[in-house]
C-alpha positions in Angstrom: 74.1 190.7 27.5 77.4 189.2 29.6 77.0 185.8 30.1 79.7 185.2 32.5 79.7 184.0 35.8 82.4 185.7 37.9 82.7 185.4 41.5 85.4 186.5 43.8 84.0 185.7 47.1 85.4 184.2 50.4 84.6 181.1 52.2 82.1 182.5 55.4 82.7 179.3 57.7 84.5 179.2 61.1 87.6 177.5 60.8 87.7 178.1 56.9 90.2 181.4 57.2 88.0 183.1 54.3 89.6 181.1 51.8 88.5 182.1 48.3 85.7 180.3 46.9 86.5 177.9 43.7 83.3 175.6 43.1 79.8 175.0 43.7 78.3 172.1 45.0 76.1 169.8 43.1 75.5 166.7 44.7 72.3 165.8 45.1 72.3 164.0 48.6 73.6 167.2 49.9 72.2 168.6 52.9 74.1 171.5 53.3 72.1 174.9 52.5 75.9 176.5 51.5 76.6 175.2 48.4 79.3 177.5 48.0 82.9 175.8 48.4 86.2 176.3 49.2 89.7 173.8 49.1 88.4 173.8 53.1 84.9 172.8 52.3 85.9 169.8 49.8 87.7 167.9 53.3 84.8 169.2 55.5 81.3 169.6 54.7 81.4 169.2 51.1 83.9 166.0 51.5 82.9 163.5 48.6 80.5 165.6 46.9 80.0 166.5 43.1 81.6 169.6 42.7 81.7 171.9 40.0 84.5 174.2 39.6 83.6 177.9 39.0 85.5 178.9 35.9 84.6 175.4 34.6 80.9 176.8 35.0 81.4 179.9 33.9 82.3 178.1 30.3 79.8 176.2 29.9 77.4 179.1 30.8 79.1 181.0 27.9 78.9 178.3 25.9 75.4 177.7 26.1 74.7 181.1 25.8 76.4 180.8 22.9 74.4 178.6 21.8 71.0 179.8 22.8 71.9 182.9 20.7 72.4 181.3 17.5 69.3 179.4 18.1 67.5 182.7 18.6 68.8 184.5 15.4 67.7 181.5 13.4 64.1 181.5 14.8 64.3 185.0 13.7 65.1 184.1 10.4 62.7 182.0 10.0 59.6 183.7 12.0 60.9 186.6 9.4 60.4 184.6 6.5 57.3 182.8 8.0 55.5 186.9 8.3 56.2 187.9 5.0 54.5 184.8 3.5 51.8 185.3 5.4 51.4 188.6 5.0 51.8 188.0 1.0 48.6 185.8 1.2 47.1 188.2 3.1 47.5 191.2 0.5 46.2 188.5 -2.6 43.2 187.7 -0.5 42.4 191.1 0.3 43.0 191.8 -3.5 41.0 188.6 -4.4 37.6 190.1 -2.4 38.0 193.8 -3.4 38.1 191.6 -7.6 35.5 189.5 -6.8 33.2 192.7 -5.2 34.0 194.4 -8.4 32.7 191.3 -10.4 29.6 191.5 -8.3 28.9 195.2 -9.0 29.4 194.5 -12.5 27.2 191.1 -12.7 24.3 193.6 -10.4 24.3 196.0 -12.9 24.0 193.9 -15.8 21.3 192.7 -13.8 19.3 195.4 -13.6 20.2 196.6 -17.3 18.8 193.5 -18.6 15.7 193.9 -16.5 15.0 196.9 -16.9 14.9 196.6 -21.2 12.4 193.6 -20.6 10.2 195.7 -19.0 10.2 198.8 -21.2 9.9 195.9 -23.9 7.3 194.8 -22.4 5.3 198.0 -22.1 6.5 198.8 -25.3 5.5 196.3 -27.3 2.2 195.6 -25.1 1.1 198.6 -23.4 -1.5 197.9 -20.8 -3.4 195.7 -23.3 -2.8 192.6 -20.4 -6.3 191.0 -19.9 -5.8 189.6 -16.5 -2.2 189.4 -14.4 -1.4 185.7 -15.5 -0.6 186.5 -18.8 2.1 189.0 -17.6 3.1 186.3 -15.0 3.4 183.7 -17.5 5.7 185.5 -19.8 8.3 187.4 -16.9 9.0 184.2 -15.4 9.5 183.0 -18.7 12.1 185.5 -19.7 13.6 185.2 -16.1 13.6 181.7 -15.9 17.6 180.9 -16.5 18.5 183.5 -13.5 19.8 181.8 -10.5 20.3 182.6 -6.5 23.6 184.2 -5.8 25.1 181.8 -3.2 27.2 184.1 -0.9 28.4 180.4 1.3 29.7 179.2 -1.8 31.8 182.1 -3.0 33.3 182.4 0.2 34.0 178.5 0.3 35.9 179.1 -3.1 38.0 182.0 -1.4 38.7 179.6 1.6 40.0 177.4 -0.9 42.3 179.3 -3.0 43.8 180.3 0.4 44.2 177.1 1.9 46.0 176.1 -2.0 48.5 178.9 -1.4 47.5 180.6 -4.2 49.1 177.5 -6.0 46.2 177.8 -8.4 46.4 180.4 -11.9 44.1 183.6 -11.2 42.9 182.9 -14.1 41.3 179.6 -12.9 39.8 182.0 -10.0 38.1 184.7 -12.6 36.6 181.3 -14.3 35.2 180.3 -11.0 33.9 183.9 -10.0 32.4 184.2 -13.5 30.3 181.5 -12.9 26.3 182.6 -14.0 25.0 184.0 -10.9 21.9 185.9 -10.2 18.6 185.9 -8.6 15.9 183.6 -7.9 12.6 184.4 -9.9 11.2 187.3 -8.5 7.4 187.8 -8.0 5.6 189.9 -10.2 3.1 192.5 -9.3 1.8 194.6 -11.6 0.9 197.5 -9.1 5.0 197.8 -8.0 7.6 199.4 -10.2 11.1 197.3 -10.5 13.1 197.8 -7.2 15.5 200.5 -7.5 19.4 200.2 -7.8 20.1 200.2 -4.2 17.6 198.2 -2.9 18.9 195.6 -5.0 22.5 196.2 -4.0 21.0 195.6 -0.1 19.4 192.6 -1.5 22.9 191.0 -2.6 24.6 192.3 0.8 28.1 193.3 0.2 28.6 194.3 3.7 27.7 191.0 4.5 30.1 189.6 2.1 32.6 192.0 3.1 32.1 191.6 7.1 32.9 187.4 6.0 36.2 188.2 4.4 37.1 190.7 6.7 36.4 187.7 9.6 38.3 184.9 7.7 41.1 187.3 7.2 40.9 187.9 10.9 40.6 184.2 11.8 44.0 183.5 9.7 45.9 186.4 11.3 44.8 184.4 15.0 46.3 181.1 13.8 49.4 182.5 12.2 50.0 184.5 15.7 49.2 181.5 17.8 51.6 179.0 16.0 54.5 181.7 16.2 53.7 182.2 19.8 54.1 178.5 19.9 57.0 177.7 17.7 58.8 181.1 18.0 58.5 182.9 21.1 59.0 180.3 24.0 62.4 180.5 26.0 63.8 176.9 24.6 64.7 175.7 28.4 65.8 172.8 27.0 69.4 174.8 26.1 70.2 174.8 29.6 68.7 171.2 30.6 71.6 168.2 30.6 68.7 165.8 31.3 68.1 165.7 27.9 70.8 164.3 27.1 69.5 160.7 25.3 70.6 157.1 26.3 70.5 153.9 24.5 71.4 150.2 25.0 72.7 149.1 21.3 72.1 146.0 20.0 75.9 144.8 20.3 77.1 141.0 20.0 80.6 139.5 21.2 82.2 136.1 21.2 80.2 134.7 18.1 76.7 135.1 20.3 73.5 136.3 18.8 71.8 138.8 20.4 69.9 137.6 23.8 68.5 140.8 24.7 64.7 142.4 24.2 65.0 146.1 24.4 61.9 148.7 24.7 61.5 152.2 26.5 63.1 153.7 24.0 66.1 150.9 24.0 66.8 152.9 27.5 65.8 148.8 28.9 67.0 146.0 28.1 65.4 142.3 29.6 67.3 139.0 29.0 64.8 136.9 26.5 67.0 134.0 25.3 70.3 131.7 26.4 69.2 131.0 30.0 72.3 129.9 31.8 74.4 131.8 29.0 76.3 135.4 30.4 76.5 138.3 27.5 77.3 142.0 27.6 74.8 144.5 26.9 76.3 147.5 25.6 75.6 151.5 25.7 75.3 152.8 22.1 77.6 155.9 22.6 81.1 156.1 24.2 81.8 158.2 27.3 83.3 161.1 26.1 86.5 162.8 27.7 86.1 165.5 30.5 82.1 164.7 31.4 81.0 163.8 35.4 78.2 161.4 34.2 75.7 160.2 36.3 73.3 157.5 35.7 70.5 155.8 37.8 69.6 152.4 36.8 66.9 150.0 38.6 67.7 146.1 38.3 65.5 143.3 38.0 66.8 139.9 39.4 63.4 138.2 39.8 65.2 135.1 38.3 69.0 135.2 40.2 72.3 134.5 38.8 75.1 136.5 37.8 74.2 140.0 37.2 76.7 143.3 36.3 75.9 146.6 35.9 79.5 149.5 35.5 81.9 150.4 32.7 84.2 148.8 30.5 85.6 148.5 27.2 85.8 146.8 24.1 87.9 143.9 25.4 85.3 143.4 27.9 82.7 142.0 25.6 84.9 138.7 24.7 84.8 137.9 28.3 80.8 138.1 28.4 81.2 139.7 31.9 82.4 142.7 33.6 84.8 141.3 35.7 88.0 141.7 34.5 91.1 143.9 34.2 89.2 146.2 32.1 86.0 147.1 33.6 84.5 148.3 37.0 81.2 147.1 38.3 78.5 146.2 41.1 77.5 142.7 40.8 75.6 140.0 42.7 78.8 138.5 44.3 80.5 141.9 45.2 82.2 145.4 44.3 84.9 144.1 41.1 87.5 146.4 40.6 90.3 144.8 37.4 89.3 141.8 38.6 89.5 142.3 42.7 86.5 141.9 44.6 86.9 144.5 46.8 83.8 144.4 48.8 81.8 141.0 48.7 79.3 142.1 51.1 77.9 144.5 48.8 75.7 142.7 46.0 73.1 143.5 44.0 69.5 142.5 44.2 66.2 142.5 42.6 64.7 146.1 42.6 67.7 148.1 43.6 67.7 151.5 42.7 71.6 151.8 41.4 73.5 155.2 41.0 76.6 155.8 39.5 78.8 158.7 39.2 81.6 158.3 36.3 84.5 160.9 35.8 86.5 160.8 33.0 88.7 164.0 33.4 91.9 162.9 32.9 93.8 161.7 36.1 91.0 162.6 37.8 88.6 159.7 37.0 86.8 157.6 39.5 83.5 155.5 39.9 81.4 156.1 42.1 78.5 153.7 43.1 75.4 154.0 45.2 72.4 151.3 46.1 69.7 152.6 47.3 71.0 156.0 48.5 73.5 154.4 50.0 77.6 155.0 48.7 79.0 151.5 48.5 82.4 152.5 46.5 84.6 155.4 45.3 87.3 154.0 42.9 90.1 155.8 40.9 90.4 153.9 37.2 92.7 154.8 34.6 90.9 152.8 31.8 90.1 154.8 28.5 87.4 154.9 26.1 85.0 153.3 28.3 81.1 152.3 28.0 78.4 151.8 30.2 78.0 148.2 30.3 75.8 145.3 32.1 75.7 141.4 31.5 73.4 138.9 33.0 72.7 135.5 33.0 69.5 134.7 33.4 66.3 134.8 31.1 63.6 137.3 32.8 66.4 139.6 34.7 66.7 142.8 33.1 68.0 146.3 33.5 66.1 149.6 33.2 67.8 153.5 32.8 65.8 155.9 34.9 67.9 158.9 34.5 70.7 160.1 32.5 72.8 163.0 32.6 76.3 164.4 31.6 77.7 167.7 32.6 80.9 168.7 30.8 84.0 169.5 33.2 
């Protein structure tokens, strides 16, 4: 199976002179049902959006596919090695009933041996000299007396618990188990009726019974073993193809000689202000942005308690100032839009319970920030800073910062 995503189609808009299609459009305040684009398109009706070059695409397609492939080949391998121990176990208990069967048999026809000698004993030595039938009573059940039920439950409890062990157990530990006196509870006498025969005390003991219970169990085992493959194995692992997953966390980083002022929970994907009121710090991402990603992260902000509040990137050097707004960082704040250090737009500030987006490149001299409150675009900025971090900083006790989404899509 072919992977690849190859288009050579032509732009279909008026005005567009069929110029070939390059990318795809994946913004997601786009309103446009084509998301098809062409160098037209990225000036007109696509002007501003995410885009996602084709052949980019196609390699991360492959990629993945890639991916998902050797993913499947190891679930193989190990659904092949999962079936053949299962199977295994499956042969020794089917071997363990057809041994313990045979035991029975044996232990049955002992049974009846034995029986059968103390009643030809007993005519033997007493003929039909009995006065009365108590005196025969008396001495059957005392010959009969250390013969005890055969408890089918508890011989398939032992089976259910060698299988359950693994068979980690010695067989021989088993054979002691199975040889275990078993028998019959004291039987009635009655003068006027011959022994039972053979095979009414074979129906007696029921096998098939015994049987039909292993053959169930076995049965029973077989459904679980499918059911967790079904669940483990055979489900298309979606995830492969989802960049949501990728995983976020606010680290618990300390500049300048500071402690550590921040409480972080959700998964460290929120971080609230807890000590030092009056006192700014940076609150760092854990990982670094990597090279050649569109990232795009939505945070909501809590400024229940004012003061100065950042949320952008930056690096290291950043951390000394306790802020984000210097020459190396970018960031919304509650004064304005800082750029190195230039408010470049102080009528856009931040306030409690805005939803904030932001859009970071880091293709190389293609990078840019881009910002959003509220669904609204407040800045587009190109930035030539490198290795870079999603940062904040605030000032207050009580504010705090929460990551709702998280996503990064290589270039």
């Amino acid at each position: 199976m072919d992977a690849s995503l190859e288009l050579n189609l032509n732009c279909q808009i008026e005005n567009h002179s069929s110029a070939q299609i390059f990318g795809f459009c994946i913004d997601e305040n786009c309103k446009e049902k084509n998301k098809f684009a062409c160098s037209e398109c990225i000036f007109d009706i696509h002007s501003q959006h995410k885009l996602v070059k084709i052949k980019e695409l196609n390699k991360f397609i492959q990629s993945k596919y890639k991916d998902y492939k050797e993913s499947v080949e190891k679930e193989k391998e190990t659904l092949d090695i999962y079936k053949k121990s299962e199977l295994n176990n499956i042969e020794k208990i089917k071997q363990l009933k057809t041994e313990i069967i045979n035991e029975l048999e044996k232990k049955i026809n002992s049974f009846i041996e034995d029986l059968t000698n103390k009643y030809k004993n007993l005519i033997g030595n007493n003929g039909n000299n009995y006065a009365n039938l108590k005196e025969y009573e008396d001495f059957f059940i005392g010959n009969a007396a250390p013969i005890q039920r055969l408890d089918l439950v508890k011989l398939s409890e032992i089976c259910g618990n060698i299988y359950k062990d693994n068979y980690k157990k010695d067989i021989k530990e088993v054979e002691n188990k199975k040889n275990t006196p078993l028998g019959f509870s004291k039987p009635g006498p009655d003068i006027k009726k011959d022994i039972p025969e053979k095979k009414k005390l074979k129906k007696k003991i029921n096998l098939e019974e015994l049987n039909k219970e292993f053959e169930n169990y076995i049965k029973e085992e077989l459904s679980t073993m499918n059911n967790y493959i079904e669940e483990n194995f055979l489900k298309f692992p979606g995830y492969i193809f989802d960049s949501s997953s990728t995983h976020f966390e606010w680290c618990e980083k300390t500049y300048s000689g500071y402690d550590f002022f921040y409480d972080l929970e959700n998964n460290k994907m929120k971080g609230t202000k807890i000590s030092s009121n009056g006192t700014m710090t940076i609150l760092r991402a854990k990982e670094l942005l990597e090279e050649n990603y569109i990232y795009n992260i939505k945070f909501k902000i809590g400024l229940t308690n004012g003061g100065d509040f950042d949320v952008g990137i930056g690096t290291e050097k950043v951390g000394d100032s306790c802020w984000l707004r210097t020459k190396e960082s970018l960031c919304l704040s509650n004064i304005g839009v800082m750029n190195l250090d230039i408010n470049m737009d102080n009528s856009i500030r931040l306030r409690d319970n805005d939803i904030v987006d932001l859009e970071i490149n880091t293709e190389e001299k293609k990078k840019y920030f881009k910002a959003s409150i509220n669904n609204k675009l407040v800045c587009f900025i190109d930035y030539d800073l490198n290795n870079v971090y999603i940062m904040a900083a605030m000032r207050n006790i009580g504010n705090s910062i929460e990551v709702l989404k998280y996503t990064a899509l290589p270039i």
